[in-house]
N, C-alpha and C positions, 0 to 999 in steps of 0.2 A: 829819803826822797829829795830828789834836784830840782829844784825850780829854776827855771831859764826865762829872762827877759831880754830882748833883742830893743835897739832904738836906732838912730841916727838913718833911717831908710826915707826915703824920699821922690825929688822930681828932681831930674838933671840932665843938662844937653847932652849930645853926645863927644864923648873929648873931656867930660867933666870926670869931679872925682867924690867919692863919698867916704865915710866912715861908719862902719856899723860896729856896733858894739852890744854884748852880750855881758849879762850881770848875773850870776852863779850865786844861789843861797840852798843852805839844807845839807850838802856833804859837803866831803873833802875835797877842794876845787883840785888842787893838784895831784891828786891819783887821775882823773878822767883824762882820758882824749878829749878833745873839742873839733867839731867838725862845721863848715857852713853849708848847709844842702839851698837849694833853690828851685822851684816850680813853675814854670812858665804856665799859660793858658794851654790846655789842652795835652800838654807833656809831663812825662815823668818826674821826679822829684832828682835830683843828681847832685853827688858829691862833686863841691868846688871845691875845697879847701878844707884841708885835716893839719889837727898838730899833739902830738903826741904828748903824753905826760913830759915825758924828758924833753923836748921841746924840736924833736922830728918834723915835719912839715911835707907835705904832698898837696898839688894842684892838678885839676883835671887840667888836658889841653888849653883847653878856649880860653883858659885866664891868666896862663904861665907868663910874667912876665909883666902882667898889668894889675894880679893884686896881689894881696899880702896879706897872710896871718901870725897873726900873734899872740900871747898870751902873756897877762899878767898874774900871778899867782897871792902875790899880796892883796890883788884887787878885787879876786874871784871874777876875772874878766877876760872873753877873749875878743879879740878887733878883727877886721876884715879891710882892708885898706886897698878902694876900689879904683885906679885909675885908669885912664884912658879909656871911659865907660863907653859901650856901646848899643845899639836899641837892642842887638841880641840877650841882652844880661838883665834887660826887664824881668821880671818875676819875682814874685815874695820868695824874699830867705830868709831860711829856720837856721836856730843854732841847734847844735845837739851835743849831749856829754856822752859817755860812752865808757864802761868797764868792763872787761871780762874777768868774772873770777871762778876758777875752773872749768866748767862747764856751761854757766850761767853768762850770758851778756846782757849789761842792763844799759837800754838806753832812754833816755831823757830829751824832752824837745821843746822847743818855746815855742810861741803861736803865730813867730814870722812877724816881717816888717816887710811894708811894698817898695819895692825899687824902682823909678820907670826912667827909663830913659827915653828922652826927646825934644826933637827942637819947634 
């Protein structure tokens, strides 16, 4: 079992920049994907940012260009590195880990950090 804890989420103008960070106990941090999902008010839950065990990387549209994931494996920790934030990017983000072994995908989720952007 994975336990996921998310921090660094907060209040920030728009134009600002943040850092979240996600802390991994309980398995093997580096077999899992790490993904950062995010929920606005009233919307669906949606992948922003994924990074593979081997250290692959995917961003939805909205964020290409303005954030950044990464992973530290020594740290069981993965980052999200938010710039150029905008009121749209408001929403609690969840981290999540993610295996598939054979048939089985198991995924794992912390309990989210609020984001808000505004001036």
């Amino acid at each position: 079992q994975v336990q996921l804890v998310e921090s660094g989420g907060g209040l920030v103008q728009p134009g600002g920049s943040l850092r979240l960070s996600c802390a991994a106990s309980g398995g093997i941090f580096s077999i899992y994907a790490m993904g950062w999902y995010r929920q606005a008010p009233g919307k669906q839950r949606e992948l922003v940012a994924s990074i593979t065990a081997g250290g692959s990387t995917n961003y939805v549209d909205s964020v290409k260009g303005r954030f950044t994931i990464s992973r530290d494996n020594a740290k069981n920790t993965v980052y999200l590195q938010m710039n150029s934030l905008e009121p749209e990017d408001t929403a609690v983000y969840y981290c999540n880990a993610r295996r598939v072994r054979g048939a089985t995908r198991y995924d794992y989720w912390g309990v989210g950090t609020q984001v808000t952007v505004s001036s």
